[in-house]
Every structure is written in C-alpha cells, then in structure tokens.
N, C-alpha and C positions, 0 to 999 in steps of 0.2 A: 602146031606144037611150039614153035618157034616165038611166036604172041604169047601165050600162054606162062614159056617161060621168063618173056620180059614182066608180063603182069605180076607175075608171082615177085621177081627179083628188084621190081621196085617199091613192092609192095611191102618186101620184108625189109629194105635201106630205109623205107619209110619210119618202120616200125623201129628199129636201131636207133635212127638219131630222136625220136621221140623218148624212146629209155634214156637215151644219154643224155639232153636237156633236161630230163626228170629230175636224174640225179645227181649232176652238176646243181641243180637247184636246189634239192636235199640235202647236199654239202655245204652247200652256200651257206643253210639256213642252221645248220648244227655249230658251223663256227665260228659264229656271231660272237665278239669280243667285247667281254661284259666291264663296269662297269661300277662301285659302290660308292654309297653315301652313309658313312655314320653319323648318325645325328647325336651321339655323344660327344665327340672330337668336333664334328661340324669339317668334315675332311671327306674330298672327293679322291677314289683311290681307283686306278683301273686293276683288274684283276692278270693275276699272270699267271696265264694258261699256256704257256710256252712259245708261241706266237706274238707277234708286235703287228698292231696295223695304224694306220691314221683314225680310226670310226669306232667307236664303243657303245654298247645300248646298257643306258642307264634305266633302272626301274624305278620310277618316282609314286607309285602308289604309298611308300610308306612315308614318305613327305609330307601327304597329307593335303598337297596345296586345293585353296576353293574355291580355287579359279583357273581360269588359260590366263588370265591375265595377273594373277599372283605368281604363277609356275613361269610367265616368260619375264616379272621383273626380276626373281631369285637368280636365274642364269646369267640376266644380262648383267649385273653385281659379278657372276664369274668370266665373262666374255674379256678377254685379252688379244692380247697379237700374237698368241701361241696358241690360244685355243677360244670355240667357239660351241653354240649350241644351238640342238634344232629341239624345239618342244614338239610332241603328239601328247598334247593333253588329253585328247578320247581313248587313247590305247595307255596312257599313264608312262610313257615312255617319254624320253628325252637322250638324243644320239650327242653323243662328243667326239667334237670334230679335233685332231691335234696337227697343226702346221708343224707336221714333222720335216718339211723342206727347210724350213729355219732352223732346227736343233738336230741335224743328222744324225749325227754321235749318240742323240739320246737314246736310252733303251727302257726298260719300265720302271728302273726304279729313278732315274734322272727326271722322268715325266711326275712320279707319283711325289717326289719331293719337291716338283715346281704343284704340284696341285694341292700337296700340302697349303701352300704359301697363301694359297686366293684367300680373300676376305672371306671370316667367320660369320655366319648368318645362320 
C-alpha cells in the first residue's frame, strides 16, 4: 500500500510542475511587449501596455521588405549604443533590443522620443 502511495504521489508532483511550466510559458507568451512602425512618420514607437522591459517584438510584414538582406540593412541604419535589432525574416518579425542599463531613468516615453530621433527611411 505503502509503494502504491508513493507511485501515485509522484506521479501527481509530476503532473503539477508540468501544469506550472505550461503556464508560466503561456504567460511568458501573452506578454510579449510590442512594438510599431509607422511608415507615415517613418517613426519606431514601442507600445505602452503598462509594463517596461529591455525586448519588444516588432511586426515587419507591413514593411514590406524583399529580402533578409533588405530587412537587416534597414535596422542596421537604426542600430545605436542604445538600441539594437535581431531580424526573423521567415516569421517577419524583428525584436528590439533597449540597453536600458545605460538610460535607467528611462520609461516609455523617454525611449519612444529617443526612437523618435533614428534616421528616416
């Protein structure tokens, strides 16, 4: 009886931290911190969804670019000592990196007026 009840009781810890790494990853993946390009203004803007992080996922399908290699000279035209970018040109995505260890102080609208600033393209 004794076997029986350890099988069960690791069996069901098993099952717990399996749920709990589900949805820490679930979470993970809802609060993914976005990210926009108006291509009126020509102006990278992160969005303020109440949260601040260093990583933004930008959506570059509407950019248009027709190439990995068009889509990673556009960025590197924005790439500074404050910020930085990873292109996934098969997923049309592009993450922005903010060296927020250099601008502690900053909060989103300090970032979005230094992003203001990058060269028009």
């Amino acid at each position: 009886m004794q076997k029986q009840w350890n099988v069960l009781k690791s069996g069901l810890l098993t099952a717990l931290l399996l749920f709990g790494l589900a949805g820490i990853a679930n979470l993970n993946a809802q609060t993914a911190l976005k990210a926009s390009y108006n291509k009126t203004t020509k102006v990278l803007s992160l969005n303020d969804s109440g949260t601040f992080g260093y990583m933004f996922e930008l959506d570059i399908k509407p950019m248009n670019f027709a190439s990995q290699k068009a889509a990673d000279e556009f960025f590197s035209n924005w790439t500074t000592e404050l910020v930085s970018f990873q292109v996934d040109y098969a997923n049309r995505k592009a993450q922005v990196y903010l060296k927020t260890r250099e601008k502690r102080g900053w909060g989103i609208k300090e970032w979005n007026a230094y992003l203001a600033e990058l060269p028009k393209q």
